[in-house]
Structure formats: C-alpha cells, structure tokens
PAZAPA-4460 file (N, C-alpha, C; in steps of 0.05 Angstrom, whole numbers, plus 32768, in hexadecimal, padded with zeros to 4 digits):
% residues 245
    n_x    n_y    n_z   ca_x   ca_y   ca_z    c_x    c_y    c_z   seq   type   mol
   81BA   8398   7D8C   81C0   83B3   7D96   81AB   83BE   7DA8     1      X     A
   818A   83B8   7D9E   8179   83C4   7DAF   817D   83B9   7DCF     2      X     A
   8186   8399   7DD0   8189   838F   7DEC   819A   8396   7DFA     3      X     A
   81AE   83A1   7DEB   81C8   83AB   7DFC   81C9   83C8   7DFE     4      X     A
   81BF   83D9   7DF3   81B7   83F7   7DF4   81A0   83F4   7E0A     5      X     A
   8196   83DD   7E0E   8173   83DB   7E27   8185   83D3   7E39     6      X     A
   8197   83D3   7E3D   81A1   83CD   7E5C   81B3   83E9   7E6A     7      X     A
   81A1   83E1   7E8A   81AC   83F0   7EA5   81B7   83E8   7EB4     8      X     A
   81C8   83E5   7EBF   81DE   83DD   7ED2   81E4   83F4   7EEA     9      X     A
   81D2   83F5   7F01   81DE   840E   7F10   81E9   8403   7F27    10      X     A
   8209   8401   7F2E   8210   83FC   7F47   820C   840F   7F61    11      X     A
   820A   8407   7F7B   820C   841B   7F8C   821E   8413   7F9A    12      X     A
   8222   8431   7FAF   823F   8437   7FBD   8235   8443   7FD2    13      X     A
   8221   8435   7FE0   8213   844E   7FFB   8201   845A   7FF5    14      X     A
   81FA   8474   7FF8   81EC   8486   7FE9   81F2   8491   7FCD    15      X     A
   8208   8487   7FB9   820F   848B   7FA7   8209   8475   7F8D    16      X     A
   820C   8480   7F78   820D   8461   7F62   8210   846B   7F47    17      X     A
   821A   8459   7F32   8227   845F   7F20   8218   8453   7F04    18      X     A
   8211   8452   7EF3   8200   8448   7EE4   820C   8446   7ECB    19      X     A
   8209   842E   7EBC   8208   841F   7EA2   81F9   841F   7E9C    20      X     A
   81EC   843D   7E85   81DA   842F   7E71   81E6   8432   7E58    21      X     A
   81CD   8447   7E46   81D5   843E   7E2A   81EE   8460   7E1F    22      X     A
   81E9   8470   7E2F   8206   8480   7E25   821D   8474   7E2F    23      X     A
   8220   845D   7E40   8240   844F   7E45   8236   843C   7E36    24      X     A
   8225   842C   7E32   822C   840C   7E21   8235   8419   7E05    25      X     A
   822F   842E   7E03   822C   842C   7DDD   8245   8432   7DD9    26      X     A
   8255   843E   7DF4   8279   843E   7DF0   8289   841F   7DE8    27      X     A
   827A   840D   7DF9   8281   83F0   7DFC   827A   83D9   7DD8    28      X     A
   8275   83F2   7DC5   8265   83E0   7DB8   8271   83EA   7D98    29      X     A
   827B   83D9   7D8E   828A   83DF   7D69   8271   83D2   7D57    30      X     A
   827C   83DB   7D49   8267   83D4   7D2C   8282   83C7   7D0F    31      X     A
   8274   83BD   7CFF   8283   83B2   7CEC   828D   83D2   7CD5    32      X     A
   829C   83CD   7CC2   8290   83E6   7CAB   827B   83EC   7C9C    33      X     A
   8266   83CC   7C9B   824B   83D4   7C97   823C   83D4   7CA6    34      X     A
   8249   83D5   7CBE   8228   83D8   7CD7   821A   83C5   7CD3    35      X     A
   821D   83A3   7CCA   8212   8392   7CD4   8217   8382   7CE0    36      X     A
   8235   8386   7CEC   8233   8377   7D07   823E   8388   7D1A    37      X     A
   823A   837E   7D35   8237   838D   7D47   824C   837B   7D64    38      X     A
   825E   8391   7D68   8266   837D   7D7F   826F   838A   7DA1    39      X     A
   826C   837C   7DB1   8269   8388   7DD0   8284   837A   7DD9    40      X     A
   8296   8393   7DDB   82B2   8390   7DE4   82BA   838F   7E00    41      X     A
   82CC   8370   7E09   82C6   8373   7E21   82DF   837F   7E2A    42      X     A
   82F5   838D   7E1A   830C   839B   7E2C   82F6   83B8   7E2E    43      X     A
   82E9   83BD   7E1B   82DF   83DE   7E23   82D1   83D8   7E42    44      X     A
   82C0   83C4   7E46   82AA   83BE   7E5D   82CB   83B7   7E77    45      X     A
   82DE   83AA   7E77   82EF   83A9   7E87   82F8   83C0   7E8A    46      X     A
   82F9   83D2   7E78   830A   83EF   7E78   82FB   8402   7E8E    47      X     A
   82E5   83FE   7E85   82C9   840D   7E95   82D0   840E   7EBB    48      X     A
   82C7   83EB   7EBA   82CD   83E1   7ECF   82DB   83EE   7EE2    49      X     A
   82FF   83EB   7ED0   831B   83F8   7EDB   8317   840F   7EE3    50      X     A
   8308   842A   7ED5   830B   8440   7EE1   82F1   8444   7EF6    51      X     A
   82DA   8432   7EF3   82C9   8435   7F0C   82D7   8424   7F27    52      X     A
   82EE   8415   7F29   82F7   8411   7F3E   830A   8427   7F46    53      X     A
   831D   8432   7F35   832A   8450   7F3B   831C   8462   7F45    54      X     A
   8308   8464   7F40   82F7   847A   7F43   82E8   846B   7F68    55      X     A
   82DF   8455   7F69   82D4   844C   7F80   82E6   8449   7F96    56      X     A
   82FF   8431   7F8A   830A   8420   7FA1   8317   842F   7FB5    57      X     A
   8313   842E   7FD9   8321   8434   7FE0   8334   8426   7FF3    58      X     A
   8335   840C   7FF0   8344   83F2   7FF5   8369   83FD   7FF4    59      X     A
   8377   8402   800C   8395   8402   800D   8395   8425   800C    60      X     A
   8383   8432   800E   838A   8451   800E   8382   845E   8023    61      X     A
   8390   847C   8024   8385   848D   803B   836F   848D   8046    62      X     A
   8367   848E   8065   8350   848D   806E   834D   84A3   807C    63      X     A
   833C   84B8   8075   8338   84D1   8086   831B   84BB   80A2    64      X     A
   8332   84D0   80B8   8325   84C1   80CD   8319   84D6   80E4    65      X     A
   8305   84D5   80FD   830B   84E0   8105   830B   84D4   811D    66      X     A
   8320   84DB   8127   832D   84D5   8142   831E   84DC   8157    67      X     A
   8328   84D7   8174   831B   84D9   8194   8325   84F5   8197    68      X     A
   8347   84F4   819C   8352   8509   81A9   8361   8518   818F    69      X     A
   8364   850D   817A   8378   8526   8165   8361   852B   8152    70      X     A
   8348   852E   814F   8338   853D   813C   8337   8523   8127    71      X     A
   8339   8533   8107   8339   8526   80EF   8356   851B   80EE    72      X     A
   835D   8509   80DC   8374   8501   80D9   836E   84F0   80BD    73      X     A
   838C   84F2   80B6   838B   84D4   80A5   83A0   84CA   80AA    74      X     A
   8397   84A9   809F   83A6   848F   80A5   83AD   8483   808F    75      X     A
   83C6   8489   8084   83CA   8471   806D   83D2   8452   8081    76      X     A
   83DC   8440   806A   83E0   842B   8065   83C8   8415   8071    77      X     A
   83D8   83F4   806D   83BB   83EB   806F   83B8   83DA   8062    78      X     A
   839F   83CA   805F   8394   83B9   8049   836B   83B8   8055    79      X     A
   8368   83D8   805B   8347   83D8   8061   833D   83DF   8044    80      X     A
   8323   83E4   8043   830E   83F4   802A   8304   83DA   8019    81      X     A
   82FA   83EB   8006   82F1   83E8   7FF0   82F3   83E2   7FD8    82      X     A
   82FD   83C7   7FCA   8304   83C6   7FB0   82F9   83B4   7F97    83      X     A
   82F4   83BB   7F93   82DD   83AB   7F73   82F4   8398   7F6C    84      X     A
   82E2   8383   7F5C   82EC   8367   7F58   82F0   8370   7F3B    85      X     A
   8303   837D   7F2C   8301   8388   7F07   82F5   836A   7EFF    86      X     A
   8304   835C   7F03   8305   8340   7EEE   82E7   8335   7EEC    87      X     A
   82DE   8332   7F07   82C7   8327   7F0A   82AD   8339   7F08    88      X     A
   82AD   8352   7F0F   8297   8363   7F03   8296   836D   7EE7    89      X     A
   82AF   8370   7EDE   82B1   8371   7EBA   829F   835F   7EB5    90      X     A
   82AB   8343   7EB8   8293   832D   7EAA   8275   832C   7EAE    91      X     A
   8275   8335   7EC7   8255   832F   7ED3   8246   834D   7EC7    92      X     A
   8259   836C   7EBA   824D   8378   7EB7   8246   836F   7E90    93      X     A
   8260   8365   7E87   8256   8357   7E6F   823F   834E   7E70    94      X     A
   823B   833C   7E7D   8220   8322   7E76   820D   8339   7E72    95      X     A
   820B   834B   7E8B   81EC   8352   7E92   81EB   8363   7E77    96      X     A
   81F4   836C   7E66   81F7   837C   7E53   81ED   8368   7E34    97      X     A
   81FF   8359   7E39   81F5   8342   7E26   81D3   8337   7E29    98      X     A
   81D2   8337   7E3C   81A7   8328   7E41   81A1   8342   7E47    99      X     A
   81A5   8360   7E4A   819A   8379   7E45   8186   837F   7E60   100      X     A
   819A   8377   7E72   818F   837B   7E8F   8186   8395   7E97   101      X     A
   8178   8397   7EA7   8179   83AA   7EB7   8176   83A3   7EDC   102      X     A
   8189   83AA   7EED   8194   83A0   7F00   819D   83BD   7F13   103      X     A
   8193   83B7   7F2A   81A6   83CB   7F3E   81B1   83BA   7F55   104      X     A
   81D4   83C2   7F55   81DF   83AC   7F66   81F8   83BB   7F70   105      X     A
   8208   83AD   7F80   821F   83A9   7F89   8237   83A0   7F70   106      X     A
   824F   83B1   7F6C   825C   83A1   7F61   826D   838B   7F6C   107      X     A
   827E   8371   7F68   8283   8362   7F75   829D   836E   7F7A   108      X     A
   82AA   8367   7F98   82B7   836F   7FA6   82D0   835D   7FAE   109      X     A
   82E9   835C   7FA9   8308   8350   7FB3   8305   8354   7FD1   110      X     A
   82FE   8372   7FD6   8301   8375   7FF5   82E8   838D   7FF8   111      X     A
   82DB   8389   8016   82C9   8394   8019   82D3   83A7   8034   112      X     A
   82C1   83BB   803A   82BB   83D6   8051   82A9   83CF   805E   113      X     A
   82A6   83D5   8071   8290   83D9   8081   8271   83F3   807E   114      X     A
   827B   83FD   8072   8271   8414   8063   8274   842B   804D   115      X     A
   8268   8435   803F   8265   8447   802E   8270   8464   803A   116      X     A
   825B   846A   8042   824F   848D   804D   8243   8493   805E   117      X     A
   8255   8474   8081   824D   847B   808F   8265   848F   809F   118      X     A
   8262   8493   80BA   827A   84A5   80D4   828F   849C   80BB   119      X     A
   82A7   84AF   80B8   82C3   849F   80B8   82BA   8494   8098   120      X     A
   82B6   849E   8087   82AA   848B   8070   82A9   8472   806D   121      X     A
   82BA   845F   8065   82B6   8443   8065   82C4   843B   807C   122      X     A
   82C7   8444   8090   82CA   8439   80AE   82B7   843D   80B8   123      X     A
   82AA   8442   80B5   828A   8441   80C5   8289   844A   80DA   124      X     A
   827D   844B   80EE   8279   8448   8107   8285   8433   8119   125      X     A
   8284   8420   811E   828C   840E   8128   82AD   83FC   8117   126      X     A
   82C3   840E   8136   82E4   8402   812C   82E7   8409   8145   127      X     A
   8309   83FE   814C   8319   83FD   815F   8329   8411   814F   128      X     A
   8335   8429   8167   8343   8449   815E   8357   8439   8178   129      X     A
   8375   8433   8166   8387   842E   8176   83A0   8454   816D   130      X     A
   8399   845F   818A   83AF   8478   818A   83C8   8473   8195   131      X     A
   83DB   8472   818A   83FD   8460   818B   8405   847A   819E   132      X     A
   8406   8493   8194   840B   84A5   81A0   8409   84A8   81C1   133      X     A
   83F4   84A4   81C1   83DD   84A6   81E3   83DE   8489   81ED   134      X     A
   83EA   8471   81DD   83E3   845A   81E7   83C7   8456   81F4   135      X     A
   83BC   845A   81E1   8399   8459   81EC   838A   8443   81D3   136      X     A
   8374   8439   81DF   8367   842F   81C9   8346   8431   81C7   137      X     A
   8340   842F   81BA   8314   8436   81BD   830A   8424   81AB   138      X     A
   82FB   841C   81B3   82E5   8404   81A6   82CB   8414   81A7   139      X     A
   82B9   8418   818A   82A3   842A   8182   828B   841A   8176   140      X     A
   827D   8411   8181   826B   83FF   8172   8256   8411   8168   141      X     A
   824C   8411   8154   8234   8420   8144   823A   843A   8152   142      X     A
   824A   8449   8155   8251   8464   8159   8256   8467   8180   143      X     A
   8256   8458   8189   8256   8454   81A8   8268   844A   81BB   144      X     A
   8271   845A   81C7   828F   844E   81D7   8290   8434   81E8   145      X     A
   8295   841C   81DF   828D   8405   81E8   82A8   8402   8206   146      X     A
   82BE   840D   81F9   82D6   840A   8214   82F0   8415   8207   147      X     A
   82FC   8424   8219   8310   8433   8210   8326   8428   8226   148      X     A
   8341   842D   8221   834F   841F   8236   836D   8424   8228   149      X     A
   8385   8421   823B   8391   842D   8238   83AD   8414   8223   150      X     A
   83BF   840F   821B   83C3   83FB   8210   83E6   8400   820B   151      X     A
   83F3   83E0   8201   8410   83E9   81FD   840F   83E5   81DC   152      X     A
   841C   83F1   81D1   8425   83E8   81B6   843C   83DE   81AA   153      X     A
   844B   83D9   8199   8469   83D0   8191   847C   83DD   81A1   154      X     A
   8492   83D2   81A0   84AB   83DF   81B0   84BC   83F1   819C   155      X     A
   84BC   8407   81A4   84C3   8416   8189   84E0   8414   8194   156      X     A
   84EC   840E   819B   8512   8414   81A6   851F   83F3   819E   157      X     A
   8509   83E3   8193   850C   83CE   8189   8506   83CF   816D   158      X     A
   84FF   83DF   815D   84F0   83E6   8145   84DE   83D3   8141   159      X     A
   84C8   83D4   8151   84B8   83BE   8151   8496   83CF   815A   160      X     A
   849D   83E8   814D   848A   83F8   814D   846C   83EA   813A   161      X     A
   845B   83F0   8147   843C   83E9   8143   842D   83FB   8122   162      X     A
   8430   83EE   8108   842C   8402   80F0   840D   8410   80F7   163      X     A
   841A   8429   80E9   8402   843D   80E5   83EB   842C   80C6   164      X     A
   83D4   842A   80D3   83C1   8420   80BB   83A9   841C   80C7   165      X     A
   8398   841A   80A7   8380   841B   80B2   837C   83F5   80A2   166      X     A
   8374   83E7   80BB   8370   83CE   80B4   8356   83C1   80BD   167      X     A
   834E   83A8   80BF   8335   8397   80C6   8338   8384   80D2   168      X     A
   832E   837E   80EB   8332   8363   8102   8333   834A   80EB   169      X     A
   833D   8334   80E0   8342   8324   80D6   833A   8308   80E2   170      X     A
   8337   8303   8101   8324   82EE   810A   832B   82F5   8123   171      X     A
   831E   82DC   8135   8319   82E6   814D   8322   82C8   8160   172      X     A
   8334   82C4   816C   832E   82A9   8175   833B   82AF   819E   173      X     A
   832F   829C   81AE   8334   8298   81C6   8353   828E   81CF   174      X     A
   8362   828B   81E0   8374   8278   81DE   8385   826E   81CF   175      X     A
   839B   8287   81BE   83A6   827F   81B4   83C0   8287   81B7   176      X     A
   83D7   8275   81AC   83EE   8277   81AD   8402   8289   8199   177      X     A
   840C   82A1   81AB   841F   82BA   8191   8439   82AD   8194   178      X     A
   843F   82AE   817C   8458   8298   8174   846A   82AB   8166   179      X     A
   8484   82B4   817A   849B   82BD   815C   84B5   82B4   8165   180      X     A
   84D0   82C0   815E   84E7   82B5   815A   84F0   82AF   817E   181      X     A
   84E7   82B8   8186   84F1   82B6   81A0   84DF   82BB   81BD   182      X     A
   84C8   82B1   81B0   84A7   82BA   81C0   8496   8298   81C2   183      X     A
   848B   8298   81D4   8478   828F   81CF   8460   8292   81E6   184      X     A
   844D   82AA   81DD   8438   82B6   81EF   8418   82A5   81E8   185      X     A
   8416   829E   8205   83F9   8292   8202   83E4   82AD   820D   186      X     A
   83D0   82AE   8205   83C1   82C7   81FD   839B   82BD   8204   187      X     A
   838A   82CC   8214   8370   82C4   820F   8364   82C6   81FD   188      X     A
   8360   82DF   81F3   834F   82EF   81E0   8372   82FC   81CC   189      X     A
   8360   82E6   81B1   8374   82FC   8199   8361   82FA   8183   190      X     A
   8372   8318   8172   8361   831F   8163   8373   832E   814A   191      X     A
   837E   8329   8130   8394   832D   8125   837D   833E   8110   192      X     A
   8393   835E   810E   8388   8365   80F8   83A0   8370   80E7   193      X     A
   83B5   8364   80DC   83C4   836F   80CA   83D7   834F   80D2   194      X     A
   83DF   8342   80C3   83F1   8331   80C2   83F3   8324   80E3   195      X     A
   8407   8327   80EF   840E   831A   8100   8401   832D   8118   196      X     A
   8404   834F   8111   83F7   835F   8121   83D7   8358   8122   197      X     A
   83D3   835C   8146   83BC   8358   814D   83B7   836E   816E   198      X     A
   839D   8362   8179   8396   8368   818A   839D   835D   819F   199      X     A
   83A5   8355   81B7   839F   8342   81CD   83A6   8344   81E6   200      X     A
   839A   8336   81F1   8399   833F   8217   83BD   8337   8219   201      X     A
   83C4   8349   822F   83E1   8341   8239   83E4   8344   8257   202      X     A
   83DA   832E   8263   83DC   8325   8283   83F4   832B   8294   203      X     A
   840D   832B   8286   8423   832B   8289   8435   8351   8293   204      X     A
   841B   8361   8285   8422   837C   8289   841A   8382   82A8   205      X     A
   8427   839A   82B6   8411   839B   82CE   840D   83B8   82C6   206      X     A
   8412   83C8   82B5   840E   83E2   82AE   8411   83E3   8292   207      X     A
   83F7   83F8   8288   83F4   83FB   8262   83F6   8414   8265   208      X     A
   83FB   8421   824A   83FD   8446   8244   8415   844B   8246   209      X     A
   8417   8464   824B   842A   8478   8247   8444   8473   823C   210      X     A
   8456   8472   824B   8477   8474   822E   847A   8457   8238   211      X     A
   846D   843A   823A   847B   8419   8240   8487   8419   821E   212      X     A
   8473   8420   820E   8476   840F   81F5   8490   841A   81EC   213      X     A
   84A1   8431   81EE   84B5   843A   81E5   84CF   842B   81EE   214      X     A
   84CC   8421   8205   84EA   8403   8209   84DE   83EF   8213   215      X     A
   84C7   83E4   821A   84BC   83D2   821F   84A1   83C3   8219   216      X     A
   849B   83D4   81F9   8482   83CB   81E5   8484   83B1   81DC   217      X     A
   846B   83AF   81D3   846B   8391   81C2   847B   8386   81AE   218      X     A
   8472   837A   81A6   8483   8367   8188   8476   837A   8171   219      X     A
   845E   838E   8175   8454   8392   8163   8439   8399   8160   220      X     A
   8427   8380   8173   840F   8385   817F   8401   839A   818F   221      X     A
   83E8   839A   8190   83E1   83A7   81A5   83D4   839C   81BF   222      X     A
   83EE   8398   81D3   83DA   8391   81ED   83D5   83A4   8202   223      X     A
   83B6   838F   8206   839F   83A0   8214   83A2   8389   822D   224      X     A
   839A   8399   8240   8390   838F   825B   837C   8373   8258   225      X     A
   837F   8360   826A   836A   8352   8265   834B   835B   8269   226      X     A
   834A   8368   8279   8329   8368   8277   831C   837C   8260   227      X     A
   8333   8391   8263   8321   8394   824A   8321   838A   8230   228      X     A
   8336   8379   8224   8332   836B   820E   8325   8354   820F   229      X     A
   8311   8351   8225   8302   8341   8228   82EB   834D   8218   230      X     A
   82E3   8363   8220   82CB   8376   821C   82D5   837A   81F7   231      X     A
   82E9   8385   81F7   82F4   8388   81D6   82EB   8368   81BF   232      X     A
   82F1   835B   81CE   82F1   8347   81C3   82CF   8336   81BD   233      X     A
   82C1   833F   81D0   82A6   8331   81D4   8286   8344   81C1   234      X     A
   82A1   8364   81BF   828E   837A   81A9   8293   8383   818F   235      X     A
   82B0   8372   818B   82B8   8382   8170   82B9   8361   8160   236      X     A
   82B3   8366   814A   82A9   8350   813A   82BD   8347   811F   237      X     A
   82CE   832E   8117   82E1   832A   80FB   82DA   8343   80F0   238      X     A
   82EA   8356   80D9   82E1   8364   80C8   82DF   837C   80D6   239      X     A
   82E3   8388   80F2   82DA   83A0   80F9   82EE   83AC   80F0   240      X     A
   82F3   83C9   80EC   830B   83D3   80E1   831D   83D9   8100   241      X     A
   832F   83DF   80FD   8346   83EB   8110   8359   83F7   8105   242      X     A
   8359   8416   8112   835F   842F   8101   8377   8432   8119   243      X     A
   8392   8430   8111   83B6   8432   8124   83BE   8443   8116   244      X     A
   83C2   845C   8126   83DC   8476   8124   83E5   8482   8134   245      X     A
***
C-alpha cells in the first residue's frame, strides 16, 4: 500500500496536466474484510483513464477556428485532434502504480495534434485554410502566410461537393496517378488528406475561383494551380492539418 499510495503520475496537455497521486490511487485500491489483503483494480485505473480521455480527447470534434476572411468559426467533421490510447495507457498507468513511480509524461496516443494551446488550439499555427465559399486557399507556416491562391473545389451540381472538416495531410508523394470510375488523372504534386480527398496541381484548368466549382468542380478535391502547389507542396509537411468550409 505504502508503494502504491508513493506514486505520481502527472500527464501533460501543453501548459496544462492532470495528476495521479495518492487521493486518486486510493480510489483504485479494495481491501479484504480484514484489511490484510490489498488489491489494485485495474477496471477502476481503466475507468480513470476513460473519463481523462472525455475530459482531454479532441480527436473527430468541433474545431473553433479562426479564419482569414469570416472571423472565428467552427468546423465539425473530420478525423484531426487528439486522442488517448484507453487500452494502452490504462496498462502503462497500472505498472507505474504497481513499482510506485513517480513520472511526468505524455499519455500514449491512437491519434496525435499538432498542438495543445497553441493559434487555433490544437491546429496550431501552421495548416492549409481551404474557404469553399471564396474558393480560396492559404498555407500558414508557424503563423506566416507562406501562399494564398485561388482554387476549384468539388462540383456541387454533381453532388460531388468538397466535405466540410477539419483533417491532416496524410502523405505527400510527386507523380502520381488519380484513379476513379471514369478518370484517370496524372498529377505532379499530391497530397491526400481525408480518404481519396486531397490536394493537387490541375494543369488542365486555365482559370480557379469564383462560381467554376458549382457545374464544373472536381470529383471532390481541391485543385490548385500548378505553381502554386508547387510552393504548397515543398512547405507544408505529412500531418499538417487542413481546415475545409
């Protein structure tokens, strides 16, 4: 009991953090009817876990944002943020409890952010702000307008409109081939951040912006001019977020 009442466990969250010591372990901990044996329950330490990821995760939820030209906003849908691994930090918060650790850490993570409590909370500073509205797009590196430019999005008269979400560049490759039912587009620079939706140059346009995307938008994507998704492509890095509404 003394080793497991001697343990600290403080995760952090940015400038924030949450601590395991001995007023939560002694929740985690039964006794026999004579109080000589003693046991460390690992659904109470999973239970724990469960409501410090409710309380943390913000993995698949609203993102208050703040935009170029509409102010604050929010953006549902998505698959960006923040979400604790229950299964795997339950255990790992077991052990350290069991050898009566004391530890300041990170809890382990399914999916990770780019930040805490920085611009945009866990969008950080540095994302691609695709405005569907304005057909505009901006690339922001550490808080700095790296290239803004004007762009087509899905064909909405085809219902092939471009989803509202806040998502994360997923990789990055040169030369590659967009493949669908009745397509087949060869591409310089792509960069997919939501399933099949991505980023990529489209040579083929000779004019981006204003009302094209409404009878003559993409499959879905967002294409950008080549040169500047040259520049998009050479500053924004796998993993950056990209915030579409």
């Amino acid at each position: 009991l003394d080793r497991w009442l001697g343990t600290e466990v403080t995760y952090t969250f940015g400038k924030e953090s949450e601590t395991v010591d001995q007023s939560v372990i002694s929740g985690f901990i039964t006794l026999d009817g004579d109080g000589y044996e003693a046991e460390l329950s690992k659904e109470a330490v999973a239970s724990w876990v469960a409501e410090l990821a409710k309380k943390r995760d913000t993995f698949k939820q609203s993102h208050t944002f703040q935009s170029t030209l509409r102010g604050i906003i929010t953006v549902k849908g998505g698959n960006y943020g923040w979400q604790i691994d229950q299964e795997t930090e339950s255990a790992e918060l077991y052990a350290s409890i069991e050898k009566g650790e004391t530890v300041t850490k990170e809890p382990a993570y399914s999916h990770r952010a780019n930040a805490w409590d920085g611009s945009n909370g866990d969008i950080g500073s540095t994302y691609i702000e695709v405005d569907m509205g304005a057909q505009h797009m901006w690339c922001y590196k550490n808080g700095a307008l790296v290239i803004d430019t004007d762009v087509v999005t899905g064909n909405i008269s085809k219902n092939y409109g471009t989803p509202s979400m806040v998502s994360a560049i997923q990789y990055k490759t040169r030369n590659a081939v967009l493949k669908g039912a009745n397509y087949r587009t060869p591409v310089s620079y792509w960069m997919p951040f939501y399933g099949n939706y991505g980023i990529h140059d489209a040579n083929w346009r000779g004019e981006f912006g204003g009302d094209i995307y409404l009878l003559n938008g993409s499959h879905g994507c967002v294409n950008t001019p080549p040169a500047a998704m040259k520049v998009v492509y050479e500053n924004m890095e796998s993993g950056t977020p990209v915030v579409l509404y």
